[in-house]
N, C-alpha and C positions, 0 to 999 in steps of 0.2 A: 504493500500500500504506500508505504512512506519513498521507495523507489519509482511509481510513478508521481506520485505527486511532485517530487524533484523533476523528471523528466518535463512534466507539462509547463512547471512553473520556469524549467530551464527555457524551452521552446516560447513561450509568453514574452520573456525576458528579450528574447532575440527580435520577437516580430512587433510588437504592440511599440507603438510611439508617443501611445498618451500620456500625457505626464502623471493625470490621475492614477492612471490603472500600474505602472511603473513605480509609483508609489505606496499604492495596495500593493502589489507582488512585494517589496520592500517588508512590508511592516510583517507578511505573511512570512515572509522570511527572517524574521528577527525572533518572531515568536515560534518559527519551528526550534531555531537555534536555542532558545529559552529552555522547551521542551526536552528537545535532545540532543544539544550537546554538553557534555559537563565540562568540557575546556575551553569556554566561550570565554573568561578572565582570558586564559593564557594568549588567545588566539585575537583578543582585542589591540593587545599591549604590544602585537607584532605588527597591528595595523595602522598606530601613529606614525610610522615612517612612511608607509606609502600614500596614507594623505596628505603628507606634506608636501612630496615628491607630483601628487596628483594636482592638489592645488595650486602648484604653480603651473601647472595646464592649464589651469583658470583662468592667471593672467593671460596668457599668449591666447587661446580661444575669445576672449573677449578683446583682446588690441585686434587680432584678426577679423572679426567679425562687425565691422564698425556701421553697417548699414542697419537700416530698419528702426522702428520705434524707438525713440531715447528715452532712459531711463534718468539718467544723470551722467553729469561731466567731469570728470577728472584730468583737470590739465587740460593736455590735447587729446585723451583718449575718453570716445565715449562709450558707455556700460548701454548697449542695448538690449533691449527688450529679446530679442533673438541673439543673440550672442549666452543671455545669462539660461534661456529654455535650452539652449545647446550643449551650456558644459551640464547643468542637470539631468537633462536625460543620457547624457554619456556618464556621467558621476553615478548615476541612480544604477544605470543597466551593470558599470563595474562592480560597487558594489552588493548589487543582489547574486553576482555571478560566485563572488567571492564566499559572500555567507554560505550559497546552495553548495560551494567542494567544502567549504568545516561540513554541513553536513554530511554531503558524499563520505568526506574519510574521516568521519569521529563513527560512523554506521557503518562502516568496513565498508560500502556499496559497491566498490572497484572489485576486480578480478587481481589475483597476489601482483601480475606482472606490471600492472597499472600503478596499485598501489605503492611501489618502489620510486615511482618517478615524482609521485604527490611530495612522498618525504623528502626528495630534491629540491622541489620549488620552493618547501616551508625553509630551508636550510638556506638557501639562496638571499629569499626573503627576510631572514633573519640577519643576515650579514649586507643588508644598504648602509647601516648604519659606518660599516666600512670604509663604504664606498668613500663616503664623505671624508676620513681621514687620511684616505692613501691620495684622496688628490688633494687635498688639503698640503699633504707634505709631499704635494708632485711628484709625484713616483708616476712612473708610465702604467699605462693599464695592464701589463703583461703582469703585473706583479698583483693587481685587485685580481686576476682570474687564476692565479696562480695558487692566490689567499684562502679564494673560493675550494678549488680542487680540496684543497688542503683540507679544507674542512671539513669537507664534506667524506670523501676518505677517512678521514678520521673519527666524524658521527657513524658510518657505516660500515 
């Protein structure tokens, strides 16, 4: 039951563009993770880096987006009314994607060979934080994926 209802709510996510209904799918997806997942702390505290990382999309989608209804001015960039429904419905669609695999892999739902590559991307995920101090101390990139390998080798 709970593997279809991911599957429709995943399909939903991809096709519907309403902001309402993207929203609902949203909050349906907060209270499944409520229900069943019990490392929804752990799995929160991994996701302040990528909204940071995502919000600065924000800016660049809304300087891009400079046409249509204005909302307010900033400087020389203005916050349109279609600029701000754009990073929301991209904000909303990544994060329901994000909640629906906690649930997928806190409910095993994957096949074992699948399931390998989830504990990948959670490891990955956990090391942006990284990111930010290897270029910070300018080191060339070879040495962030280098970082990664390592680590990741060494969690598995």
């Amino acid at each position: 039951m709970l593997k279809n209802s991911i599957l429709i709510l995943f399909i939903l996510n991809l096709l519907i563009k309403d902001m309402k209904i993207l929203a609902l799918l949203f909050m349906v997806g907060i209270i499944l993770n409520f229900i069943f997942n019990k490392e929804l702390i752990k799995h929160l505290k991994k996701l302040k880096f990528l909204l940071f990382i995502y919000l600065t999309t924000f800016l660049a989608q809304i300087y891009y987006h400079q046409e249509g209804e204005v909302l307010f001015k900033v400087y020389s960039i203005y916050v349109t009314k279609g600029g701000v429904l754009n990073f929301a419905s991209s904000f909303l669609r990544i994060i329901n994607l994000i909640l629906l695999s906690w649930l997928v892999n806190t409910q095993k739902l994957l096949p074992k060979s699948l399931a390998s590559y989830q504990s990948i991307i959670e490891d990955v995920i956990e090391l942006i934080p990284e990111v930010f101090k290897i270029f910070k101390s300018k080191r060339k990139i070879k040495w962030f994926f280098r970082y990664i390998l390592s680590q990741i080798k060494i969690k598995n």
